[in-house]
C-alpha positions in Angstrom: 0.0 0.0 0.0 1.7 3.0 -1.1 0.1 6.4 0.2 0.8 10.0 -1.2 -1.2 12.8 1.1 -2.2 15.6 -0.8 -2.0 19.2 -0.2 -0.6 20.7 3.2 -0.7 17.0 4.7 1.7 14.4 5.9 1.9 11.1 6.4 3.2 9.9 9.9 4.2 6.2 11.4 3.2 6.6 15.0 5.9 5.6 17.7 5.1 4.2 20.6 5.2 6.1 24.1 8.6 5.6 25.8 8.7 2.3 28.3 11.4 3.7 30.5 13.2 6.8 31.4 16.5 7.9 30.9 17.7 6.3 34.0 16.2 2.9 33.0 13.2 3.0 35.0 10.1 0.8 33.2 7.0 2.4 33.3 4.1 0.6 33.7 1.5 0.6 30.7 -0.8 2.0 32.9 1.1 4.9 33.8 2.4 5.7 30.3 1.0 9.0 28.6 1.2 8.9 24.9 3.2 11.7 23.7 1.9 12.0 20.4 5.6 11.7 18.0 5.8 10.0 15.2 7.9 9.7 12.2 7.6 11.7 8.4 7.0 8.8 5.9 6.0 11.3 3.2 4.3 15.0 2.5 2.0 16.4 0.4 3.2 18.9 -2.5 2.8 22.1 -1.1 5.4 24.8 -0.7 5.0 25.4 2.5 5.6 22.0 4.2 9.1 22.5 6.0 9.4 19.0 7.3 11.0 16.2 5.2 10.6 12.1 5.4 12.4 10.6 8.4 12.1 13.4 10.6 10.5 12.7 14.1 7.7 15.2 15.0 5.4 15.9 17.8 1.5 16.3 16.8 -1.7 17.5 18.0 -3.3 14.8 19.9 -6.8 15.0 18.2 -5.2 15.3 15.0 -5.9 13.8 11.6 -6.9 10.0 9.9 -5.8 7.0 11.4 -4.5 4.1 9.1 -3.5 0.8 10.6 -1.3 -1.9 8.0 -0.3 -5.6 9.9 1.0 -4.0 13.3 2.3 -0.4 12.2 0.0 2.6 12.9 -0.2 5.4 10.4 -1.5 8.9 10.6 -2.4 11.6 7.7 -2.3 14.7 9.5 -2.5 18.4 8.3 0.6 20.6 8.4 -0.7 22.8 10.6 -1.4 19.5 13.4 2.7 19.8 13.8 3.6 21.0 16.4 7.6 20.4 16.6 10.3 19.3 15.1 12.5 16.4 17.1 16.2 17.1 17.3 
């Protein structure tokens, strides 16, 4: 399944939330907020998109189209649903 958003949208793989801290702490499922990053697969053709495939972003959390293939979770999102840029 190939996928090409259109427009100001992009197309996400979601990441899962973080299992343990930085000191190696495991956080139980239950305790684990999601914190809504995911990886750029690919973007529509506008101009203004400034993010390119394989960067990790953070999104809005009510934000766009969900799209599920085997175990991997997808996302089309607007531009505008970006909220960072991961460094």
């Amino acid at each position: 399944m190939n996928i090409k958003p259109l427009g100001e949208r992009v197309l996400l793989k979601v990441l899962p939330a973080e299992e343990k801290t930085e000191a190696g702490i495991i956080i139980p499922a239950t305790a684990q907020e999601k914190t809504n990053q995911g990886e750029v697969i690919s973007v529509g053709e506008s101009e203004n998109i400034k993010v390119k495939p394989g960067q990790k972003v953070i999104y809005d959390k009510y934000a766009g189209t969900q799209l599920k293939k085997g175990d991997q979770e997808y996302l089309i999102i607007s531009y505008s649903d970006i909220l960072a840029i991961l460094q």
